[in-house]
PLY file of the C-alpha trace (Angstrom):
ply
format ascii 1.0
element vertex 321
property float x
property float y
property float z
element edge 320
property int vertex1
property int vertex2
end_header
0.00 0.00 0.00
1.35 3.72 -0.91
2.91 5.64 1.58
0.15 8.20 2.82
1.36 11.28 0.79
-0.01 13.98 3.08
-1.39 14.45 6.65
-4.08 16.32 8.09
-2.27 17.13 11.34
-1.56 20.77 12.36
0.47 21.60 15.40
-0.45 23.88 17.88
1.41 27.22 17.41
2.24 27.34 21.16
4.02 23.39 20.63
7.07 24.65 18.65
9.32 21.27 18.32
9.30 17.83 19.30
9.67 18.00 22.96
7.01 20.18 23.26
4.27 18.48 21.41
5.71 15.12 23.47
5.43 16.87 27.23
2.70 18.83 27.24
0.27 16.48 27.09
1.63 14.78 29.44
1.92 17.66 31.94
-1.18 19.33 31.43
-3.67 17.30 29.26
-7.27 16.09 31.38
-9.45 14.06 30.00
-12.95 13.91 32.06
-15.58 11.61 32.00
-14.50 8.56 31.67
-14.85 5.95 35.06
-14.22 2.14 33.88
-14.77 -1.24 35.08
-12.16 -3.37 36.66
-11.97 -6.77 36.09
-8.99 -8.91 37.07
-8.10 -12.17 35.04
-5.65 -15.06 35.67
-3.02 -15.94 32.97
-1.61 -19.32 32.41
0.93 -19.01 34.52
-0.75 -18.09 37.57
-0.13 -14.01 37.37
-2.85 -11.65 36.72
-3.99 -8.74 34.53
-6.04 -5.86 35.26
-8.56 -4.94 32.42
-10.72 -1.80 32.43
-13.75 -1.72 30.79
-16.39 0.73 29.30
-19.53 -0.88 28.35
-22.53 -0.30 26.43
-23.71 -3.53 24.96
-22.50 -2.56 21.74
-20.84 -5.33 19.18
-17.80 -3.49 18.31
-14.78 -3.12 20.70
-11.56 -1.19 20.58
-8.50 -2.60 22.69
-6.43 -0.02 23.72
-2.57 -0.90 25.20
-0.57 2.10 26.59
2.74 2.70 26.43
6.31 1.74 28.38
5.46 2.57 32.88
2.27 3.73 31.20
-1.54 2.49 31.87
-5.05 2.88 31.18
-5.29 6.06 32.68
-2.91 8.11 30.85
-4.23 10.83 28.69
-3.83 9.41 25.47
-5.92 5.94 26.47
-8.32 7.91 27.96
-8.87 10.28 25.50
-8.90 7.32 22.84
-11.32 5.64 25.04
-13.99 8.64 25.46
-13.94 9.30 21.72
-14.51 5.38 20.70
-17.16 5.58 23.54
-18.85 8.28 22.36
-19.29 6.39 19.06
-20.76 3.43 19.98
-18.15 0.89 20.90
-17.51 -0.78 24.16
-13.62 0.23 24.70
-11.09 -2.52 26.88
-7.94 -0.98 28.19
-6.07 -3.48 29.44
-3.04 -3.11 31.78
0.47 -4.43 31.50
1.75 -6.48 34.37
3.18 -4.42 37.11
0.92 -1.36 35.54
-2.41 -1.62 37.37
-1.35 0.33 40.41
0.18 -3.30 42.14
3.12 -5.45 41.50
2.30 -8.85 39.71
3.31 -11.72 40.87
5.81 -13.54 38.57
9.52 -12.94 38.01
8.42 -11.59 34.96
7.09 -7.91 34.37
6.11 -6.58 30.84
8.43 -5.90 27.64
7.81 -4.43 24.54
7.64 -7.92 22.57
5.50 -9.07 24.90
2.51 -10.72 22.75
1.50 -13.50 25.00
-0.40 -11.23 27.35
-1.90 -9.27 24.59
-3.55 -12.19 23.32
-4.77 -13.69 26.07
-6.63 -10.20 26.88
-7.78 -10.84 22.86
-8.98 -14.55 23.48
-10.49 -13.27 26.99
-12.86 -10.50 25.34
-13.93 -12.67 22.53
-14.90 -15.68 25.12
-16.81 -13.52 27.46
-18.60 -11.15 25.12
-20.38 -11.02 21.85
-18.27 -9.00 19.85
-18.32 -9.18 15.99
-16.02 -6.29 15.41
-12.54 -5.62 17.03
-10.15 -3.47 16.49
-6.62 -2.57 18.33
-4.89 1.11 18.89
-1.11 1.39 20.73
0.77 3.62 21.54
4.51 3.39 22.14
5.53 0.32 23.63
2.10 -0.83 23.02
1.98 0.20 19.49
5.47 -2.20 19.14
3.40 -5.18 20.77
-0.11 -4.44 18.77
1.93 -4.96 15.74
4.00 -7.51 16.76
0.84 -9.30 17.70
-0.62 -8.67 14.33
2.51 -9.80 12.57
3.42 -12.72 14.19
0.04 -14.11 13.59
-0.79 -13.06 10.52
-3.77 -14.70 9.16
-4.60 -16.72 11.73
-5.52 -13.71 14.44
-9.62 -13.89 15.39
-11.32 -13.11 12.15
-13.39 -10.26 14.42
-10.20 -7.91 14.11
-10.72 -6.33 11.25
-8.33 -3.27 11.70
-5.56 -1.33 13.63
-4.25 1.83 14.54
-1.20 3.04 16.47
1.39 6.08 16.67
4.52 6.28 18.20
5.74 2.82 17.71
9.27 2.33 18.87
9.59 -1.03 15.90
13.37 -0.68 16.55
14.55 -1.40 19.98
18.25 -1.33 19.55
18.40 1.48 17.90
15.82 3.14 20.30
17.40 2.50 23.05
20.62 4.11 21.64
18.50 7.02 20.85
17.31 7.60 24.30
20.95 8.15 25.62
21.60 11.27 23.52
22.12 14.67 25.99
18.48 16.27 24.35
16.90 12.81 25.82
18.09 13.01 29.12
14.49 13.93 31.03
12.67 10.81 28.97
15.55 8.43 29.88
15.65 9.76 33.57
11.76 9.08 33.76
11.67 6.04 32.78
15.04 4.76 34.36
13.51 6.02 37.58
10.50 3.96 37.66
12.04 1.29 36.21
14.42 1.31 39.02
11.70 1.07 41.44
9.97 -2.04 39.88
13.38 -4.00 39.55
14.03 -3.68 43.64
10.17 -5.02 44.57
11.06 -7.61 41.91
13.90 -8.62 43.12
12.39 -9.02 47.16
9.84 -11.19 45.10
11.90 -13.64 43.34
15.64 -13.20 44.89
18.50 -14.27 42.81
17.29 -13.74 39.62
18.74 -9.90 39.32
21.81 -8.31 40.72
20.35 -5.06 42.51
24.05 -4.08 42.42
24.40 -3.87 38.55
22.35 -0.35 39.12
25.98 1.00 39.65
27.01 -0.64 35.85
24.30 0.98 33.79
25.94 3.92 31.64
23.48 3.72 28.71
20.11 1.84 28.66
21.46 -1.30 26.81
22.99 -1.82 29.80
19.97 -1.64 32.02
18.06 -4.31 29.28
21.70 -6.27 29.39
21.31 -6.62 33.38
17.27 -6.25 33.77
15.11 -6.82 31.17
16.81 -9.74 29.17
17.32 -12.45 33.17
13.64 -11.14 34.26
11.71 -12.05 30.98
14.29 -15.17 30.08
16.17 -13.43 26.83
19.82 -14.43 26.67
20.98 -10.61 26.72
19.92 -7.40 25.52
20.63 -8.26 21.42
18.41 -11.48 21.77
15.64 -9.14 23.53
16.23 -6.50 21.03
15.63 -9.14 17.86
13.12 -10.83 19.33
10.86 -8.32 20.69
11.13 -5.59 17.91
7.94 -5.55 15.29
10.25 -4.22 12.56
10.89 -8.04 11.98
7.12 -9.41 12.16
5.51 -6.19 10.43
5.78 -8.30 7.35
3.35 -10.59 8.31
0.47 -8.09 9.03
-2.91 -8.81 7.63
-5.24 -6.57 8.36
-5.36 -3.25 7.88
-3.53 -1.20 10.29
-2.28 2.50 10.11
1.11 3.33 11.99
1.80 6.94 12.63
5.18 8.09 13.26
5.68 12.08 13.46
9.05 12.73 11.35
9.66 14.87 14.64
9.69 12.14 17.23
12.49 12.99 19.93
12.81 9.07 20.49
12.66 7.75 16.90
15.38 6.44 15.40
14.98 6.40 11.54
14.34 2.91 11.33
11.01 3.29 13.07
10.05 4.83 9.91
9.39 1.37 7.84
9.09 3.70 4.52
10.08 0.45 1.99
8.50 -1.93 3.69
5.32 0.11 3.58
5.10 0.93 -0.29
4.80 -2.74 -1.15
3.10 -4.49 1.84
-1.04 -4.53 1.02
-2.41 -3.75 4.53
0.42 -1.25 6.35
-0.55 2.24 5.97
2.51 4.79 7.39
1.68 8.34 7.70
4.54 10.31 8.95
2.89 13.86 9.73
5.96 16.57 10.07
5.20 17.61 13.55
3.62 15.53 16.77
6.26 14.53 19.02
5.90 11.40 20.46
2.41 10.27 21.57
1.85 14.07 21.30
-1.08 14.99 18.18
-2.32 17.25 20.69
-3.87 20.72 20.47
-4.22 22.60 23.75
-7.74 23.21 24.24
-8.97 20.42 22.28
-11.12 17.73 24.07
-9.73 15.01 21.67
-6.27 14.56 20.24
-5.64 14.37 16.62
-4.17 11.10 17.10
-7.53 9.56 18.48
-9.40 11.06 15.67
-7.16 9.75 13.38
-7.83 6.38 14.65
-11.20 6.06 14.66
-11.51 7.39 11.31
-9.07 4.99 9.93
-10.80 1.52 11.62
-14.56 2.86 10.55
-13.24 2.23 7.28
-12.86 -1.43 7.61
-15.43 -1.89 9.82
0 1
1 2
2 3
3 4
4 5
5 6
6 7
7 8
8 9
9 10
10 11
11 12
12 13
13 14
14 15
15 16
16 17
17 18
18 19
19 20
20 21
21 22
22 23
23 24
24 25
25 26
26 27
27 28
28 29
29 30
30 31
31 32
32 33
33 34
34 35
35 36
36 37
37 38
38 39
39 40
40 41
41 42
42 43
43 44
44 45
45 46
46 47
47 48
48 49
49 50
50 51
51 52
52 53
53 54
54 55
55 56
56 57
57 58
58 59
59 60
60 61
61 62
62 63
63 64
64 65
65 66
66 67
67 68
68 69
69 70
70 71
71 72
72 73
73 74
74 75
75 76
76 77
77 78
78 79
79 80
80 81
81 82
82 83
83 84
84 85
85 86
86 87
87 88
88 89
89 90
90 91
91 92
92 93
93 94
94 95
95 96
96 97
97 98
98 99
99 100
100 101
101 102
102 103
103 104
104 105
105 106
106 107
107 108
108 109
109 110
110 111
111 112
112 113
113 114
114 115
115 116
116 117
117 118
118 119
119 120
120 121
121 122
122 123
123 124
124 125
125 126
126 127
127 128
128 129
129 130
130 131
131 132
132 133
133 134
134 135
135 136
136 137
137 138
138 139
139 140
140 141
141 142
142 143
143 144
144 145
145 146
146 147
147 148
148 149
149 150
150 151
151 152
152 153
153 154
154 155
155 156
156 157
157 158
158 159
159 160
160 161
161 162
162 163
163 164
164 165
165 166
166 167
167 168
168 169
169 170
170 171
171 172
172 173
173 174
174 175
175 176
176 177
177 178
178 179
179 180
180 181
181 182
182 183
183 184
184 185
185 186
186 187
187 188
188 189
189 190
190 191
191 192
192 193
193 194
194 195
195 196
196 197
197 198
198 199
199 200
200 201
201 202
202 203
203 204
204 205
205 206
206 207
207 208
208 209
209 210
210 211
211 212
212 213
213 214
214 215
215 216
216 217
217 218
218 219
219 220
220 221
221 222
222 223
223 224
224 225
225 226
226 227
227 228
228 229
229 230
230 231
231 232
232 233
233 234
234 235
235 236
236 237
237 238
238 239
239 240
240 241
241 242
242 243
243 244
244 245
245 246
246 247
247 248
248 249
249 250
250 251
251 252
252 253
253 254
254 255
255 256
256 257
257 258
258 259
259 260
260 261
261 262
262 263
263 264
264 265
265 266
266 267
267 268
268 269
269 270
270 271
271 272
272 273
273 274
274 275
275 276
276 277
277 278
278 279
279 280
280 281
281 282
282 283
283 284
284 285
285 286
286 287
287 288
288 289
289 290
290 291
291 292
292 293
293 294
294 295
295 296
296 297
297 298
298 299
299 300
300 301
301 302
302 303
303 304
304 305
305 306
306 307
307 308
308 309
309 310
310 311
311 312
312 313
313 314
314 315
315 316
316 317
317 318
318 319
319 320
């Protein structure tokens, strides 16, 4: 499918670069009116995920996964979720382990390639309602496991997903993570590090042994943090295999269903291989629009009840649905 030539989004005059458009919304954006349902389900392994819910007996559902120490109450799932509410369709933001607001239980938290909890909140919605339409939106991280997700699987996902939409997809995570260590990236690397942080020493009172608390003291750039963290918690060799196995840059291929990735040419935390331009001109369902301006999981307009981005995705998936 072409590249989409143009894009409708505008940026604020008051958002003048990249960082701006990406902290912002963050900062400042509220999104009112919108009080889910919790329900709590048990994976195969014993764990749990918390899924929240907005209901209204309708037959068409949006699944909504948030981004990296993000959940289903950050602006931009909440904002997604009112608008897709508004129009009819019962809206399931589910929670990453170690999201919901309490530590899960195995030695395992969440990663970015992390597909086996994304379909089991999938096969859980289809099992317990009567859904005939699906479709998926991520952001971020959870843009890089929606299409992951879609990729790996291919043709064989549930026929009721008929299409996809997600921005700020970090498809790249070697080169992302290299990206996050430049000077001009130091407050989204600090953020993230911090919390991060956090998580590894309640992980490591929960299952002792399996990290080295110490290795804190090692991490000069965020490879290293995957190197000593991420790769022992979620059983990846190192940081490379993690990297190659958990980046959607090498399942995008096997997408099939329609699904729109957004990546603003002005992302701070893009690398330009998140920008999947070749792939894109000759694979039938991936649509890439690559406004100028947006930031990262920005789209926003101050003032605006609804973000471009969420807009953007409910137009797209009303196409195919």
């Amino acid at each position: 499918m072409p590249l989409i030539p143009h894009s409708s989004y505008q940026r604020s005059p008051l958002l003048v670069n990249g960082h701006l458009e990406s902290i912002i919304p963050t900062v400042f954006r509220k999104v009112q009116g919108v009080a889910y349902e919790r329900e709590r389900i048990t994976t195969p392994d014993g764990d749990f995920l918390d899924l929240d819910w907005l209901e209204q007996k309708s037959r068409r559902l949006v699944i909504l996964t948030h981004g990296l120490e993000g959940d289903s109450s950050r602006h931009y799932v909440i904002g997604t979720a009112k608008l897709f509410y508004q129009n009819g369709w019962d809206v399931l933001a589910w929670n990453c382990r170690s999201c919901s607001g309490e530590m899960n239980r195995a030695q395992r938290m969440y990663h970015h390639g992390d597909i086996e909890d994304i379909g089991e909140v999938v096969n859980h919605a289809l099992r317990s309602k009567n859904y005939e339409t699906v479709a998926m939106c991520g952001y971020s991280m959870g843009a890089n496991i929606t299409m992951k997700y879609l990729g790996v699987h291919g043709k064989n996902v549930p026929e009721n997903i008929r299409a996809a939409a997600v921005f700020s997809a970090p498809t790249d995570l070697k080169d992302g993570a290299e990206i996050l260590d430049k000077a001009e990236n130091f407050l989204y690397r600090k953020r993230f590090m911090y919390y991060l942080k956090k998580k590894m020493v309640l992980k490591d009172a929960q299952h002792p042994g399996v990290i080295d608390l110490d290795n804190f003291k090692k991490i000069k750039a965020w490879r290293d943090f995957d190197e000593y963290f991420s790769a022992p918690l979620n059983d990846f060799q190192d940081a490379a295999d993690f990297y190659e196995k958990a980046s959607a840059k090498n399942f995008m291929a096997g997408i099939a269903i329609p699904t729109l990735l957004v990546q603003a040419l002005n992302d701070p935390i893009l690398p330009a291989s998140c920008y999947p331009k070749e792939l894109c001109e000759s694979h039938r369902h991936l649509y890439l629009e690559m406004p100028n301006h947006g930031g990262h999981v920005g789209f926003w307009k101050p003032g605006k009840e609804f973000a471009w981005s969420e807009e953007r995705a409910l137009h797209f998936v009303k196409q195919f649905v």
